[in-house]
C-alpha positions as CSV (number, residue, x, y, z in Angstrom):
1,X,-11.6,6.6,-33.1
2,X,-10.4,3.2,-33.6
3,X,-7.4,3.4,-31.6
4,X,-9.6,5.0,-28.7
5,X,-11.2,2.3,-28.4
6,X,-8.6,0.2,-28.7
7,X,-7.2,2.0,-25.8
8,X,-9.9,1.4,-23.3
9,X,-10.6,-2.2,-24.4
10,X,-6.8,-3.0,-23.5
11,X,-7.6,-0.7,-19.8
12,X,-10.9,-2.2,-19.3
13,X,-9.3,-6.2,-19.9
14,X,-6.2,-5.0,-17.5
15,X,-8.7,-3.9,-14.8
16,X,-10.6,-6.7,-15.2
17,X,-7.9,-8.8,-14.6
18,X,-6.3,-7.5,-11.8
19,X,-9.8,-7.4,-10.2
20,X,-9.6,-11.4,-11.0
21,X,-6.4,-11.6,-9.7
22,X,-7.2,-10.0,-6.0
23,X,-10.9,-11.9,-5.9
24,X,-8.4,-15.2,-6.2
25,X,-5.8,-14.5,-3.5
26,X,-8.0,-13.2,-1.0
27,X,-10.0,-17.0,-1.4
28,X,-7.0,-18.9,1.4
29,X,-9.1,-20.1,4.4
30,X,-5.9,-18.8,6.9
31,X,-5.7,-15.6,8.5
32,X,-1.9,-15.3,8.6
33,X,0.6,-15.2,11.4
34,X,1.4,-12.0,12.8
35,X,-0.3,-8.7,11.4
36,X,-3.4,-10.0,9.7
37,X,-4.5,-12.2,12.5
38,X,-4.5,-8.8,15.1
39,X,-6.5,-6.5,12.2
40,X,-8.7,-9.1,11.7
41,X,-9.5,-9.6,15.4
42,X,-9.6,-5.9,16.1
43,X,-11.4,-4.9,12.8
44,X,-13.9,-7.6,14.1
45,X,-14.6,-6.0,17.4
46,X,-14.7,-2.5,15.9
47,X,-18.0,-3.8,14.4
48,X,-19.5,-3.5,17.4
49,X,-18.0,-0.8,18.5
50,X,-16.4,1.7,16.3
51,X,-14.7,3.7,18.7
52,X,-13.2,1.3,21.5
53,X,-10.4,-0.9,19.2
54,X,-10.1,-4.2,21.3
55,X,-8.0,-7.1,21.5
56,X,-9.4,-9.2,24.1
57,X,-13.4,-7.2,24.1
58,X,-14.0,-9.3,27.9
59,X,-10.3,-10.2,29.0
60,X,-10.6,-13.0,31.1
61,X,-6.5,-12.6,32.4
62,X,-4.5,-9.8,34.1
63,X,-2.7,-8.7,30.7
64,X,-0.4,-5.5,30.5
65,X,-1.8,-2.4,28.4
66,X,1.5,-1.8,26.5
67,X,2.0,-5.4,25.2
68,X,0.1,-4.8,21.6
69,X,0.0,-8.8,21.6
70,X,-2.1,-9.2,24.1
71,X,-3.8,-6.4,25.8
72,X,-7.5,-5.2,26.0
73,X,-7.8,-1.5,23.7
74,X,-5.6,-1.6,21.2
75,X,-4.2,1.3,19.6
76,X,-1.1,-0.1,17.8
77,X,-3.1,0.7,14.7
78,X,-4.6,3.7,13.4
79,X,-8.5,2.8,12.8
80,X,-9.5,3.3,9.0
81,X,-8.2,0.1,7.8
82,X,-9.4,-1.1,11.1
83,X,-12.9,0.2,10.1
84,X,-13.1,-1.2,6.5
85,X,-12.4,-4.5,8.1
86,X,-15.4,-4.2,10.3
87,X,-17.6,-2.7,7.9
88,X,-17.0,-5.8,5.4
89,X,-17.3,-8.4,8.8
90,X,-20.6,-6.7,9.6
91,X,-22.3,-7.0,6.1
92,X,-20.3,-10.9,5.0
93,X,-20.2,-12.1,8.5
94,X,-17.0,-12.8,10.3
95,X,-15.7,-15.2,7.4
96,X,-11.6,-14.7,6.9
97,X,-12.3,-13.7,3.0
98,X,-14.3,-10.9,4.6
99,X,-11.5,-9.3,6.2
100,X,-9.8,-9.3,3.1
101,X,-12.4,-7.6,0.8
102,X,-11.4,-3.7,1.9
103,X,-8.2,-4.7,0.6
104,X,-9.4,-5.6,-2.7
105,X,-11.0,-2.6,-3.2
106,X,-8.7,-0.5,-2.7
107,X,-6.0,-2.5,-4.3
108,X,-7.9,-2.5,-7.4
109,X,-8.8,1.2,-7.3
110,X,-5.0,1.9,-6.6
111,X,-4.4,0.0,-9.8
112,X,-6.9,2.5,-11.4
113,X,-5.5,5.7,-9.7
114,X,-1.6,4.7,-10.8
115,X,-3.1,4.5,-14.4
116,X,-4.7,8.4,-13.9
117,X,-1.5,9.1,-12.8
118,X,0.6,7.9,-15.0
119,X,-1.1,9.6,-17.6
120,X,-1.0,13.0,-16.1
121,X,2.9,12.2,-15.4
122,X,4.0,10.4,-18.7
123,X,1.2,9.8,-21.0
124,X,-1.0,7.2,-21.9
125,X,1.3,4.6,-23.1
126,X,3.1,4.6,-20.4
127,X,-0.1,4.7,-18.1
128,X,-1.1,1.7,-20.1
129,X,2.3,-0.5,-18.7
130,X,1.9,1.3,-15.5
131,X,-1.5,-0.2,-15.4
132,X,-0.1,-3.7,-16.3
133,X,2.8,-3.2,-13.7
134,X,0.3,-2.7,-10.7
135,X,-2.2,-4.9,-11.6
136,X,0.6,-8.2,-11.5
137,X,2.5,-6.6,-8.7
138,X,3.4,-9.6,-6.3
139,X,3.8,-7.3,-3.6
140,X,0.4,-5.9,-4.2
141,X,-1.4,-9.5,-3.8
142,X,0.6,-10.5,-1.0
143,X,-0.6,-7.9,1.3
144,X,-4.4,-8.2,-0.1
145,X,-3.9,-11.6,0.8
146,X,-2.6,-11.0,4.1
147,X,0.7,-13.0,4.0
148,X,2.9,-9.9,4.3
149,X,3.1,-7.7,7.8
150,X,1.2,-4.8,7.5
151,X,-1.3,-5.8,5.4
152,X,-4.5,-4.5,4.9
153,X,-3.1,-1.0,6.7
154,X,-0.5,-0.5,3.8
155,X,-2.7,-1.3,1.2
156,X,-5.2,1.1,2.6
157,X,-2.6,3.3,3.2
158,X,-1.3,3.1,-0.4
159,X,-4.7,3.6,-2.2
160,X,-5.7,7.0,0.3
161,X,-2.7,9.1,-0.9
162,X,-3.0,7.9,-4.4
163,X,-6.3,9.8,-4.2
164,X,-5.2,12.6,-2.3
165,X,-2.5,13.5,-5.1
166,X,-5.4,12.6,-7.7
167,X,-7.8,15.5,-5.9
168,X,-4.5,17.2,-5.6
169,X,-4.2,17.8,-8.8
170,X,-8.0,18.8,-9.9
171,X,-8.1,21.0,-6.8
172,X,-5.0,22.8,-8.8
173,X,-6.5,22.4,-12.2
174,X,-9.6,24.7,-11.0
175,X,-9.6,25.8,-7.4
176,X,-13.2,25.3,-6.0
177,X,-13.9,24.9,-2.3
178,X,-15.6,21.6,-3.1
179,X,-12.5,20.0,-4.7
180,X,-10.3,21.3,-2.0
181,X,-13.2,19.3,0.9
182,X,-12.2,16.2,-1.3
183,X,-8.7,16.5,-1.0
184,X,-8.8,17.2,2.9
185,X,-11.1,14.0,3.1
186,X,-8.8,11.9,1.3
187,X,-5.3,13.2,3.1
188,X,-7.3,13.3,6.5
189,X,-8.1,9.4,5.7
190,X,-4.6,8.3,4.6
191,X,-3.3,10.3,8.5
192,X,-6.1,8.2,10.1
193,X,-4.5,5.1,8.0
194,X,-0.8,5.4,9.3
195,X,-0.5,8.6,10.9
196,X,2.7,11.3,10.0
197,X,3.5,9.4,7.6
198,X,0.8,10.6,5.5
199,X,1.6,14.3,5.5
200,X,3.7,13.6,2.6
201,X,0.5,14.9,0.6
202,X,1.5,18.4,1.7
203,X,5.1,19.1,-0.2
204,X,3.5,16.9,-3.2
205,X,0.3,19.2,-3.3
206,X,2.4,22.6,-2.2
207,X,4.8,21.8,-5.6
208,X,1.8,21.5,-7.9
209,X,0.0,24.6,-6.9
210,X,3.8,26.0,-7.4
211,X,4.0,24.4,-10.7
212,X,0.7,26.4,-11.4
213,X,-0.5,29.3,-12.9
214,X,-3.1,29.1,-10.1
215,X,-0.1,30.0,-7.7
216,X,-0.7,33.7,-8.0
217,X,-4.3,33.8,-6.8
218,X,-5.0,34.4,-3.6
219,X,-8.1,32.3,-3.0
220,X,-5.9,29.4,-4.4
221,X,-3.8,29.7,-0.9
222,X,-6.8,30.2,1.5
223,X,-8.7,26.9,-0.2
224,X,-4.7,25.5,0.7
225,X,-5.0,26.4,4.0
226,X,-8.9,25.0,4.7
227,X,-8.0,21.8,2.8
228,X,-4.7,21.5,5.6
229,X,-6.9,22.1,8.5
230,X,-9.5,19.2,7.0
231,X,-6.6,17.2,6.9
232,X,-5.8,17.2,10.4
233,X,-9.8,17.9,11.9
234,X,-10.2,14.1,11.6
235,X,-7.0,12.3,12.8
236,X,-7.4,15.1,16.0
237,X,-10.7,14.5,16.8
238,X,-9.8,10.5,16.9
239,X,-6.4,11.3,18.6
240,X,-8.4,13.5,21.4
241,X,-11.0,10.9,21.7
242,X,-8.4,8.4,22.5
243,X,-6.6,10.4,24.8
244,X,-10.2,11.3,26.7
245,X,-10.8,7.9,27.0
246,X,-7.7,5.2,27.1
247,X,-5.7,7.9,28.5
248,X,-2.0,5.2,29.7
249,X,-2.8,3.4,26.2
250,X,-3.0,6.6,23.9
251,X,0.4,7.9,25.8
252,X,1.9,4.6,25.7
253,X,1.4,4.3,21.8
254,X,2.3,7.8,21.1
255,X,5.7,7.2,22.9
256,X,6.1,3.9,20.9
257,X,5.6,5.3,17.8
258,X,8.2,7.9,18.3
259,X,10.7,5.5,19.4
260,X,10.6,3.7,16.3
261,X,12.6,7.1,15.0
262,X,15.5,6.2,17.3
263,X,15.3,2.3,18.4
264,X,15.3,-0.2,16.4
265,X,11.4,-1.7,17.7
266,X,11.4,-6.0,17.2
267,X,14.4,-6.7,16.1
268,X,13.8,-4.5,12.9
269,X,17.4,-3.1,12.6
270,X,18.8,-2.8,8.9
271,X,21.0,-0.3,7.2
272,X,20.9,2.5,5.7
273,X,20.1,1.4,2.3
274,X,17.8,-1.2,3.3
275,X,14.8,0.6,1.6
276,X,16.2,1.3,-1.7
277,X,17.1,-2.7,-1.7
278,X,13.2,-3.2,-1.4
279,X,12.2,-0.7,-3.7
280,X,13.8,-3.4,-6.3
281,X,12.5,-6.0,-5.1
282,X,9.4,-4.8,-4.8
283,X,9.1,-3.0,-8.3
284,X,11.7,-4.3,-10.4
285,X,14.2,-3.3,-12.6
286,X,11.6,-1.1,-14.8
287,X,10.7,0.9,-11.6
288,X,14.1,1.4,-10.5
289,X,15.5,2.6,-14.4
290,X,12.1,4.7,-14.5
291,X,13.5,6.2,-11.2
292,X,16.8,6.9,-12.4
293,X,15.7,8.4,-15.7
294,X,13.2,10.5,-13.6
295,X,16.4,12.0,-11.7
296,X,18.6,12.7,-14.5
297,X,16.1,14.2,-17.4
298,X,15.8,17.3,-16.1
299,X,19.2,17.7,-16.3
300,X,20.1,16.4,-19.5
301,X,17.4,18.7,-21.3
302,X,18.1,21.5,-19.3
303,X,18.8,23.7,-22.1
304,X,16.1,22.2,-24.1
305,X,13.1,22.8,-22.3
306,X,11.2,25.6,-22.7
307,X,11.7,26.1,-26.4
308,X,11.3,22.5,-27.7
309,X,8.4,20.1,-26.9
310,X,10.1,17.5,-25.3
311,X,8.4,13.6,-26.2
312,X,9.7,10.6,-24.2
313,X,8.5,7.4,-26.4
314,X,5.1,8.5,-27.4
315,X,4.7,11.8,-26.5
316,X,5.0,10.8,-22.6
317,X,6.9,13.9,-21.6
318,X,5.7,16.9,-22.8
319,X,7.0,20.2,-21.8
320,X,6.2,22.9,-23.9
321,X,5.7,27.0,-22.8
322,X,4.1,29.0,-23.7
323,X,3.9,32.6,-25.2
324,X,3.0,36.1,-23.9
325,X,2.5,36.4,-19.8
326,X,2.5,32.3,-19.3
327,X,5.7,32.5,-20.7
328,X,7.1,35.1,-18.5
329,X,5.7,33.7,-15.7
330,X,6.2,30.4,-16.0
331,X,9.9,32.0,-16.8
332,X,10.4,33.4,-13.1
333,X,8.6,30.8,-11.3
334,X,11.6,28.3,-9.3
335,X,9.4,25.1,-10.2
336,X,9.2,25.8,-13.7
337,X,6.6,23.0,-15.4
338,X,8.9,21.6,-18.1
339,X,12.2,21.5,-15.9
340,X,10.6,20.6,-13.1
341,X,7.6,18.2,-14.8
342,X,8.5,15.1,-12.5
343,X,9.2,16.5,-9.4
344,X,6.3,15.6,-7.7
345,X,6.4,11.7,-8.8
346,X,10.2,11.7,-7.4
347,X,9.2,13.6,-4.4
348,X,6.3,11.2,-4.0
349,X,9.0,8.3,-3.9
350,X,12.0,10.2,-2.1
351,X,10.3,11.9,0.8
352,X,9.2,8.5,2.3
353,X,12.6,7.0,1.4
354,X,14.3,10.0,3.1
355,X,11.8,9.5,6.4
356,X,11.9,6.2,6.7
357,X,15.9,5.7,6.2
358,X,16.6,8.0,8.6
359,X,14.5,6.1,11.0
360,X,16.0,3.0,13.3
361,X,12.9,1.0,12.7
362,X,13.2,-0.3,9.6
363,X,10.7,-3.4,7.7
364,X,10.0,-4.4,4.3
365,X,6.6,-2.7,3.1
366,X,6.9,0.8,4.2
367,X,7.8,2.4,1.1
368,X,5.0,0.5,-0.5
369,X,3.0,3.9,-0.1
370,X,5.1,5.6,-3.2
371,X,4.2,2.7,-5.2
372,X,1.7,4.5,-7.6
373,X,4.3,6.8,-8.3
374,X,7.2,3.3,-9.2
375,X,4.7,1.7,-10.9
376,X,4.3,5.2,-13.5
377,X,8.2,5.4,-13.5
378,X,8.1,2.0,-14.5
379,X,5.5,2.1,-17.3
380,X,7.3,5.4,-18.5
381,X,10.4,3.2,-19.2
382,X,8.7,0.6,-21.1
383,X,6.6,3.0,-23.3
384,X,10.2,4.7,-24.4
385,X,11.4,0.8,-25.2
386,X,8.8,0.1,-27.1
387,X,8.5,3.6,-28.9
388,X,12.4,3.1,-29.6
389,X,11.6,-0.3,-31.0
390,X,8.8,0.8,-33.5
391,X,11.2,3.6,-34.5
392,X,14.6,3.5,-33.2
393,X,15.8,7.2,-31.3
394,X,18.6,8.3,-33.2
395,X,20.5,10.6,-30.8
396,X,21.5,7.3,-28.9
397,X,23.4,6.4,-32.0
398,X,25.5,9.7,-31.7
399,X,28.7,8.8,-31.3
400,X,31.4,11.7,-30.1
401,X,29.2,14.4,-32.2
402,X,27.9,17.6,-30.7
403,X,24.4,17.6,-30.9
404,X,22.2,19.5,-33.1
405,X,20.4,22.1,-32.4
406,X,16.7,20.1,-32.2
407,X,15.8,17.6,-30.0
408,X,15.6,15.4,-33.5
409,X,18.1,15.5,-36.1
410,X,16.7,16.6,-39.1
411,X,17.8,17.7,-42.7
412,X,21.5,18.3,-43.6
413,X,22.2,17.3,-39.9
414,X,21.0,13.8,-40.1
415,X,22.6,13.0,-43.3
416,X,26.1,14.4,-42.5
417,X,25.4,11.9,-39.1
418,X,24.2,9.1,-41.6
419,X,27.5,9.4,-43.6
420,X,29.8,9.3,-40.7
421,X,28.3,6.5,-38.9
422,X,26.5,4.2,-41.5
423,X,27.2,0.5,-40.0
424,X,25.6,1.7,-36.9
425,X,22.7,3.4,-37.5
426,X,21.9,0.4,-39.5
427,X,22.3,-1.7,-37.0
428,X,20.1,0.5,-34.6
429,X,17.7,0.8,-37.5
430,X,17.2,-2.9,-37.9
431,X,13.5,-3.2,-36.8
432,X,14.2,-7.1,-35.8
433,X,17.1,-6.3,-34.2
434,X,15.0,-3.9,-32.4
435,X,12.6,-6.1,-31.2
436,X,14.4,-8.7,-29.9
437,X,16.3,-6.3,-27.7
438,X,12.6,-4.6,-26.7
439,X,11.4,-8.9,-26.3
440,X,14.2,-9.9,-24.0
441,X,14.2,-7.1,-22.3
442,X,10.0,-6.9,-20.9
443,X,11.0,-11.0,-20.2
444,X,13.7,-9.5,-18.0
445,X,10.8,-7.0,-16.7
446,X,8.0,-9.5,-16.6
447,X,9.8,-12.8,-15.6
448,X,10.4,-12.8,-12.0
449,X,6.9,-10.6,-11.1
450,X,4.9,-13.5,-13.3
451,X,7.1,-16.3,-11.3
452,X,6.3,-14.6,-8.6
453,X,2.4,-14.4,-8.9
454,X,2.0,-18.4,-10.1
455,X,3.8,-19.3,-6.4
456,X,1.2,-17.0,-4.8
457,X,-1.8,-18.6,-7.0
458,X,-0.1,-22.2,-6.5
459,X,0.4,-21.5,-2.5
460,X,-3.5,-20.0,-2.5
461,X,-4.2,-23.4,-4.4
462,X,-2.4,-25.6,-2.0
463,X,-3.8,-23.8,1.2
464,X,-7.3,-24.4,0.0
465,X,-6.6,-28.1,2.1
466,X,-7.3,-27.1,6.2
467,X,-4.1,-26.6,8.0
468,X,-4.3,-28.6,11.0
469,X,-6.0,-26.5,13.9
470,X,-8.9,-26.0,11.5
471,X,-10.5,-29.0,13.2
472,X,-10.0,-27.3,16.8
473,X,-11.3,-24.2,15.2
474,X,-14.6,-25.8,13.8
475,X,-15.1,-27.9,17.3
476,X,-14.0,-24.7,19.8
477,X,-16.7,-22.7,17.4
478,X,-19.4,-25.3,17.8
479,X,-19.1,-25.6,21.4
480,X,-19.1,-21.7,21.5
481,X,-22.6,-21.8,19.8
482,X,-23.5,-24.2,22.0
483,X,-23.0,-22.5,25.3
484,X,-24.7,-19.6,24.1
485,X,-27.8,-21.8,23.2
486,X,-27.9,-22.9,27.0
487,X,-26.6,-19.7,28.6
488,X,-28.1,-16.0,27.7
489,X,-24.4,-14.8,28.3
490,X,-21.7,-17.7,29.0
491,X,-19.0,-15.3,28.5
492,X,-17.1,-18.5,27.3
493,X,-13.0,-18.0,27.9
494,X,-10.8,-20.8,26.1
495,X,-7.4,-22.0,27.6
496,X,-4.8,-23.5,25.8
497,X,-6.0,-22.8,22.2
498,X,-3.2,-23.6,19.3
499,X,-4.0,-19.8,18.9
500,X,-5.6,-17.3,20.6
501,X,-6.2,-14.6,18.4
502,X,-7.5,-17.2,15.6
503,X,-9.5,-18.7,18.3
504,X,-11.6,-15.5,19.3
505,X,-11.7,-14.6,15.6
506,X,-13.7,-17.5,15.0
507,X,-15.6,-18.1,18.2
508,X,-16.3,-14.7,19.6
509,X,-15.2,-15.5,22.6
510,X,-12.5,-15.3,25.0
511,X,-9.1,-17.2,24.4
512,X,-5.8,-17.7,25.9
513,X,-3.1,-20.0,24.8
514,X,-2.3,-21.0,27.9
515,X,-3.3,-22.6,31.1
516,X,-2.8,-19.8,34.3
517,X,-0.8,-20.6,37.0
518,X,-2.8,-21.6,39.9
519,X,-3.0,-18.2,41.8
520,X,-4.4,-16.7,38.9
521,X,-6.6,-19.4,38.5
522,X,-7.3,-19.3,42.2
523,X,-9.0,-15.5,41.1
524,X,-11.1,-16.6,37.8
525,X,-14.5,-15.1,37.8
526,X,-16.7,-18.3,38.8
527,X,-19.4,-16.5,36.4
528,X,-18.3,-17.6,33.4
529,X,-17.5,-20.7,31.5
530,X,-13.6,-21.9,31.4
531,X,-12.9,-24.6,28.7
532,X,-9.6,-25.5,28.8
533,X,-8.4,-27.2,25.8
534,X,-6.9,-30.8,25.9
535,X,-4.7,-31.9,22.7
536,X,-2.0,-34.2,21.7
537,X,0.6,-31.9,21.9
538,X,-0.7,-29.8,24.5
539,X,-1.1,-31.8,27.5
540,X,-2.7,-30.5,30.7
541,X,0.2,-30.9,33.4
542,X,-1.2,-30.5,36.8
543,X,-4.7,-29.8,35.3
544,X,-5.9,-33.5,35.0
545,X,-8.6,-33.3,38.4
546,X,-9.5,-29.7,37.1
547,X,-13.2,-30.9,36.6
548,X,-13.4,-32.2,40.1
549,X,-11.9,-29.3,42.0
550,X,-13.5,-26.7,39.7
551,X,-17.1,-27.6,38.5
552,X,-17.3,-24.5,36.4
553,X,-14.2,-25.6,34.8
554,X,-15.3,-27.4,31.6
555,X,-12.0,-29.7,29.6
556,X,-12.3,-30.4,26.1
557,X,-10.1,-33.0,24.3
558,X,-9.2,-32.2,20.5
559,X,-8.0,-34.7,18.4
């Protein structure tokens, strides 16, 4: 009882502070270059109108449909990160640690599915380090934050297959048609997250049912079949609307997105072990080793399983048949439960490996989706370190003996070994000796992910002073409010803004960071009010006698 609680004072302090840790990061007054400037922008607008994504709501411009950077719908980006992002803007108010706070939930509650997980995978010691893993992940807190390209969408992403394989496995556990609704839910949110990718659920959730005694009931395979068709119902009724309704964008994005399977899109062109280079650096050595151990145990206990109960550190691995008709069936079935046990956590990493080598497009964060399943590998190879350092495993000592017949040496067996090999199994024995290898190695794990998170804090720390534009941000905002004092509906359009997406973030109105060439100024709708911005470093050439020639033009100087 003791050591229960224990247990979920150790889970509750890790939750607790990775919650901490993603409040803090998410506090940086910047919305990021690149990804988390659009989703911010488009997650903003989608507050007003959940079903038309827009870049520029009112656009001011010509502006070409297929440049994502700057066109009018945008549909570069599936919507339910999209959506999370405007839900949060419409309760806290377009504030840039509102955009963020979808991504701390489901960060955090990724942290608490990989520990679920993990313990269904390798037991709860090792869901205990998987818990610590994810919670300090650097890559984790970078995207929450919004410094890394696809953002908030991974992270969303991430945290709705984590649940999927979570409902996966209670739907399999006891097949109700209420359990199967979840899981079609949850898969149908993580297609509407990042599309295809997402079908990855299927083979995961097709190898448990396998792995099941459940397998043999028919009802088991129609509930499979419903919870499919849920899966796509909501993903196709958004991809028809789309079509219906922004018929060249929805053609011109599904062709993009295909073409990222043959071109190399934005210069993103890598070879083909690319991924399995960020799968370190993302996770780590412990991930990686978890990984490698997850590939060969099978095979090293092939012989074993089935009559022995099989115990990685503390009980982490446990494959034991039964007796009787489970036995015999379990016995015929190709995915047997012990050989077999962690297929679906290396299918969960391997089948978006696979996908997105093969692919010509090629960045940094799209394998973080399988992290759940590196952060359990990972946890599973620290709980066998620190099991071997509170007791030592003696079969690594074996030295060119054939092994015995149990998976522990026991008896006669252990002392003839004991005899043959004493200065060694007394080394291995030593319990300091054992520690300090167990110590330096979790520095090794822990160092560079700790080193890691301090830059991130110390950066969030640093940023907390305004980067430069924030004056032109607070001045562009304040004259925005201002002309919608005098005017029922200025429909205010900014020129020559240090950044245009920023700009409409925090001014609702329309920006460009540009001044257009005179015939498309000759065209400009005299109805609303053009500000064109006049800075140091951005000097009006040509535009200086824009006030006199144009007296709806309005220029602004910004220090």
């Amino acid at each position: 009882m003791r050591q229960n609680r224990r247990g979920i004072a150790v889970v509750a302090l890790v939750l607790f502070g990775a919650l901490a840790l993603r409040i803090w990061v998410i506090q940086d007054p910047d919305l990021h270059p690149w990804d988390e400037r659009f989703h911010a922008l488009v997650g903003l607008h989608m507050a007003d109108d959940p079903l038309k994504p827009t870049l520029h709501p009112d656009p001011a411009m010509p502006y070409d449909y297929w440049e994502w950077t700057n066109n009018h719908v945008w549909l570069h980006k599936p919507p339910m990160a999209l959506w999370s992002i405007g839900a949060s803007t419409a309760v806290f108010g377009n504030a840039v640690w509102a955009v963020r706070v979808p991504s701390v939930v489901y960060g955090w509650l990724t942290v608490l599915l990989t520990g679920l997980l993990a313990r269904r995978w390798f037991g709860t010691r090792a869901a205990l380090w998987a818990l610590l893993l994810a919670a300090i992940n650097p890559t984790a807190l970078e995207l929450i934050a919004g410094r890394s390209s696809t953002d908030h969408v991974d992270t969303a992403f991430c945290f709705w297959v984590a649940l999927s394989v979570h409902f996966g496995y209670r739907w399999v556990r006891d097949p109700r048609w209420h359990k199967v609704a979840l899981l079609g839910l949850a898969g149908g949110m993580a297609v509407l997250s990042k599309w295809a990718t997402a079908l990855l659920v299927g083979p995961l959730v097709l190898v448990m049912l396998l792995q099941s005694p459940q397998a043999r009931l028919p009802k088991a395979w129609m509930q499979g079949v419903f919870g499919f068709v849920l899966v796509l119902l909501l993903p196709g009724l958004w991809s028809w609307w789309t079509k219906a309704q922004y018929p060249l964008e929805a053609a011109w994005e599904s062709e993009y997105n295909r073409l990222h399977l043959w071109e190399a899109l934005e210069g993103h062109k890598h070879g083909p072990f690319w991924h399995v280079r960020w799968l370190f650096l993302m996770f780590g050595p412990a991930g990686m080793a978890g990984l490698v151990l997850g590939l060969i145990w099978p095979f090293r206990l092939w012989r074993k399983l089935g009559k022995h109960e099989v115990q990685a550190g503390s009980g982490a691995v446990q494959a034991q048949v039964g007796e009787g008709a489970d036995q015999e069936r379990m016995d015929r079935s190709p995915f047997h439960q012990g050989r077999f046990r962690l297929l679906v956590p290396a299918l969960y990493i391997f089948l978006p490996l696979l996908i997105f080598s093969l692919a010509a497009t090629k960045m940094s964060h799209y394998l973080y989706v399988a992290a759940p399943a590196m952060w359990a590998f990972g946890g599973w190879v620290l709980a066998m370190l620190m099991a071997w350092a509170a007791r030592g495993w003696r079969e690594r000592v074996w030295r060119g003996q054939s092994r015995p017949e149990g998976l522990s040496p026991a008896g006669e067996d252990h002392q003839t070994l004991s005899r043959q090999t004493p200065s060694r199994l007394a080394l291995w024995r030593s319990t300091r000796v054992r520690y300090a290898l167990a110590a330096v190695l979790l520095v090794v794990v822990f160092w560079k992910p700790a080193d890691e998170v301090g830059r991130l804090l110390d950066r969030n720390a640093r940023a907390a002073q305004p980067a430069p534009w924030h004056d032109e941000m607070r001045q562009l905002e304040a004259l925005a409010e201002r002309l919608r004092a005098e005017r029922a509906n200025p429909r205010t359009v900014f020129y020559q803004v240090a950044d245009q997406t920023v700009a409409m973030f925090h001014t609702e109105a329309e920006a460009y960071g540009w001044v257009p060439p005179p015939e498309d100024w000759a065209m400009r709708d005299t109805s609303r009010v053009h500000v064109v911005v006049h800075a140091p470093d951005r000097p009006l050439a040509g535009w200086v006698d824009t006030g006199a020639c144009c007296p709806d033009v309005r220029v602004v100087w910004v220090d």
